[in-house]
C-alpha positions as CSV (number, residue, x, y, z in Angstrom):
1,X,-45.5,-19.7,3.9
2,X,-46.1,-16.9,6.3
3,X,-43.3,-13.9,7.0
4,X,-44.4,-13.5,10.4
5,X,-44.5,-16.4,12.9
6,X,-45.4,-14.1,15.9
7,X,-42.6,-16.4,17.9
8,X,-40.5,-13.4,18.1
9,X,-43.5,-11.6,20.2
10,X,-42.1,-12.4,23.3
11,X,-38.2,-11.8,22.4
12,X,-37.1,-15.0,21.8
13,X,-35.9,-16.8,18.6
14,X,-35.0,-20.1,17.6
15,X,-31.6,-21.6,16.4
16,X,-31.2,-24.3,13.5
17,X,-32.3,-27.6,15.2
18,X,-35.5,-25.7,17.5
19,X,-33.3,-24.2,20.7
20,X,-35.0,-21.5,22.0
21,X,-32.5,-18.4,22.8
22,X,-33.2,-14.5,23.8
23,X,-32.8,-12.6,20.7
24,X,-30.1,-10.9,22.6
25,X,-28.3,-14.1,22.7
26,X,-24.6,-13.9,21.0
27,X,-25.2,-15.9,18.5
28,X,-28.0,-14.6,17.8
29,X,-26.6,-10.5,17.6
30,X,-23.6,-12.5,15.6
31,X,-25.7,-13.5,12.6
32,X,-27.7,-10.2,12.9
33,X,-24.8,-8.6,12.0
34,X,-24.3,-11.1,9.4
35,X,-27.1,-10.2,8.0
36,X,-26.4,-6.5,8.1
37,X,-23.3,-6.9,6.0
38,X,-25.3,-8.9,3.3
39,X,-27.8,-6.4,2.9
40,X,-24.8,-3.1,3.0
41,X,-23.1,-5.3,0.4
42,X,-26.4,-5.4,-1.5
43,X,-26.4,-2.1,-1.5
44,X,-23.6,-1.4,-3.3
45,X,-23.9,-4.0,-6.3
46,X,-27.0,-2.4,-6.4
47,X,-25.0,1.4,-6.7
48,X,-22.8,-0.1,-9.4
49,X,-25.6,-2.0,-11.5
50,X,-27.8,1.3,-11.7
51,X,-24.7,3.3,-12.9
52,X,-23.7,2.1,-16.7
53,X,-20.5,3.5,-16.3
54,X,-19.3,1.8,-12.9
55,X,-20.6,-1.0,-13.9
56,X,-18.1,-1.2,-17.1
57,X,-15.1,0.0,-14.6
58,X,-16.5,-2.0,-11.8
59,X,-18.1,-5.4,-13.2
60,X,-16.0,-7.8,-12.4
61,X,-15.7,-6.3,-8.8
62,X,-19.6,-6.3,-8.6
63,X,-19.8,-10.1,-9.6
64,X,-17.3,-11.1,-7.1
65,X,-19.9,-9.2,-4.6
66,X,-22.8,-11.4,-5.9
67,X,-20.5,-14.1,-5.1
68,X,-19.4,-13.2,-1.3
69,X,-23.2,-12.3,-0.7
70,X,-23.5,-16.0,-1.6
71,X,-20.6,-17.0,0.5
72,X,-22.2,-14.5,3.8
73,X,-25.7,-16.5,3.6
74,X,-23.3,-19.7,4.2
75,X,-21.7,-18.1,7.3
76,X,-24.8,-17.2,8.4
77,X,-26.6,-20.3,8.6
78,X,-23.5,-21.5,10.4
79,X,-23.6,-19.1,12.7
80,X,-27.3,-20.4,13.3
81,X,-26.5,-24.0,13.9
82,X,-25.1,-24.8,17.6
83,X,-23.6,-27.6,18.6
84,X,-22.5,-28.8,15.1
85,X,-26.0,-30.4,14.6
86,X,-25.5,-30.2,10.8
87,X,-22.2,-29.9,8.8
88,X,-21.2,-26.7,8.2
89,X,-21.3,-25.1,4.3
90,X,-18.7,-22.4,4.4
91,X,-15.4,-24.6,3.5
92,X,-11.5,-23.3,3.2
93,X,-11.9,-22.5,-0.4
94,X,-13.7,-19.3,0.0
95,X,-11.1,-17.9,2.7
96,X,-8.6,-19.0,-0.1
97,X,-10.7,-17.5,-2.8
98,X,-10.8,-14.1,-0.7
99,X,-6.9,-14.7,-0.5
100,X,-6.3,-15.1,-4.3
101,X,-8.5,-11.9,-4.9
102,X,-6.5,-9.6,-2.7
103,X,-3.2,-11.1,-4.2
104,X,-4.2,-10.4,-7.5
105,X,-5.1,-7.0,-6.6
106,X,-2.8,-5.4,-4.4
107,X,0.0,-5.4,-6.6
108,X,-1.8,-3.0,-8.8
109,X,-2.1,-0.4,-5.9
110,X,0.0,2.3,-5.3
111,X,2.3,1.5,-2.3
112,X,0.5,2.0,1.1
113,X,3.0,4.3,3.0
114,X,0.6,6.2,4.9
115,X,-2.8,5.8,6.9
116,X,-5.5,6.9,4.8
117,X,-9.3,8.4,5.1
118,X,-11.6,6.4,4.5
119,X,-13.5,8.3,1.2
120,X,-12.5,9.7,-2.4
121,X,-15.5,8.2,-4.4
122,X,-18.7,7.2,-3.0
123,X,-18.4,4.2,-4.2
124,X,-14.9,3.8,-2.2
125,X,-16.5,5.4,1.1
126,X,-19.1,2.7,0.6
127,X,-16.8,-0.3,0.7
128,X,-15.0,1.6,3.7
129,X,-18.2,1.4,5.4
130,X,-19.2,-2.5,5.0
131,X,-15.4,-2.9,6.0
132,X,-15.9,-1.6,9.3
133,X,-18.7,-3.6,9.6
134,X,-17.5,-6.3,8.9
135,X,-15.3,-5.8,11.4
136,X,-17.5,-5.4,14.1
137,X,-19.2,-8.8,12.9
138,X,-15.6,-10.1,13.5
139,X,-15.8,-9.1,16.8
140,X,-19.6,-10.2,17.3
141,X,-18.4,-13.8,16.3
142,X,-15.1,-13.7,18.6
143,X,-17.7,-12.3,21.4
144,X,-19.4,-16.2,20.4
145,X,-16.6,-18.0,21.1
146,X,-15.7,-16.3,24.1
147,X,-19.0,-17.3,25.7
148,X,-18.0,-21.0,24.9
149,X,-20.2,-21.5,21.8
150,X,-19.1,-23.7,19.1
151,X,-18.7,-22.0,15.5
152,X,-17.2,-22.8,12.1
153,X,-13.6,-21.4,13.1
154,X,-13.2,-21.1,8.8
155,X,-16.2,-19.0,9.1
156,X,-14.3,-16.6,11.3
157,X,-11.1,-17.0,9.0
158,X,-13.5,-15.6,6.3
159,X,-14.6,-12.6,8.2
160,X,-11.0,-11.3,9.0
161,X,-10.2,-11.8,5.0
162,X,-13.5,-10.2,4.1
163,X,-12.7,-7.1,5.9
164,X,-9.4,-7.0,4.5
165,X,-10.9,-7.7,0.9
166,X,-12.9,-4.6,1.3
167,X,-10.3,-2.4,2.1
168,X,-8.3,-3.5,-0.8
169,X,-11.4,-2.9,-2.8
170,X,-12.2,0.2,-1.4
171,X,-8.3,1.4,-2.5
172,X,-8.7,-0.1,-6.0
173,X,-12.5,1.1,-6.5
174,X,-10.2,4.6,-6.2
175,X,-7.8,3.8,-8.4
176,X,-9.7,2.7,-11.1
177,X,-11.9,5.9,-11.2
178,X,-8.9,8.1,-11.0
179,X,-9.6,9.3,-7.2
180,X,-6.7,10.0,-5.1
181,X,-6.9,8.8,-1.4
182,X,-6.9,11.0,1.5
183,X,-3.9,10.9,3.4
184,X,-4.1,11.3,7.4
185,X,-2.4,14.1,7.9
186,X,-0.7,13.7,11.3
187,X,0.2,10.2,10.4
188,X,4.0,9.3,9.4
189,X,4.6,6.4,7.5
190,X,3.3,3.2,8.4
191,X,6.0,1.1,6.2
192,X,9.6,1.5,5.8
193,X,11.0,2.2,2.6
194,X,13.0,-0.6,1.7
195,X,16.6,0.1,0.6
């Protein structure tokens, strides 16, 4: 099999079931982005693999990466496929998966009172980072539907947990390593103390 088709040469691509579309087309820039996120989260399992010692603090956190790197090449190749040609692979059970992660998780955080700088440990500011990415995928999909294109809505569910995995990961990554956060120092708090 060749890498290179030379296709692209003229700046278009092709979508799951041979439409031809600009590779400035939404859906196309949507699963770019997709793709982006994969690779940044690759990244990191990569940063905690390397290092013996996150990888003892960190390993089940890295194999629940492996996992969602799994889960992104599913979105992906949904974001590829217009017009529901084929049925989709990402199913309910990974947003609820994300769900059941976080819930497990954020009881063991300090409570968030305060905005907070993205940073502490590298390995923190990196999960900051693919959050906001993931983000802006978020809003790469959303610019999909807009334009009248048909996606796997559960897919989209996924992306809004996924960012909101990683910030809960970001804060526990933190916690775990003995890092305090950064507080924003001009902020007040963002919760009210209950009574």
């Amino acid at each position: 099999m060749k890498i290179y088709t030379k296709y692209g040469d003229e700046g278009f691509t092709r979508l799951y079931g041979g439409k031809r579309v600009s590779k400035t087309h939404v859906r196309v820039k949507a699963y770019g982005k997709m793709d982006e996120v994969c690779s940044l989260l690759g990244v990191i399992v990569a940063e905690i693999c390397e290092n013996d010692k996150l990888n003892k603090i960190l390993g089940e956190i890295r194999k629940e990466c492996e996992n969602i790197q799994q889960q992104l090449f599913d979105c992906g190749s949904d974001l590829a496929t217009p017009d529901r040609l084929r049925e989709y692979k990402q199913k309910i059970d990974d947003v609820k998966w994300l769900e059941q992660r976080m819930d497990e998780y954020i009881p063991l955080l300090p409570k968030l009172e305060y905005f907070i700088i993205p940073g502490g440990s590298k390995i923190s500011s990196m999960f900051h980072s693919i959050r906001a990415s993931t983000r802006n995928l978020e809003r790469k999909m959303a610019a999909v539907i807009e334009a009248g294109e048909d996606i796997n809505k559960i897919g989209f569910q996924y992306i809004n947990r996924l960012s909101d995995y990683f910030f809960v990961i970001a804060c526990l990554v933190n916690l775990k390593l003995g890092v305090n956060e950064t507080v924003y120092k001009k902020s007040k708090k963002i919760f009210k103390a209950k009574d």
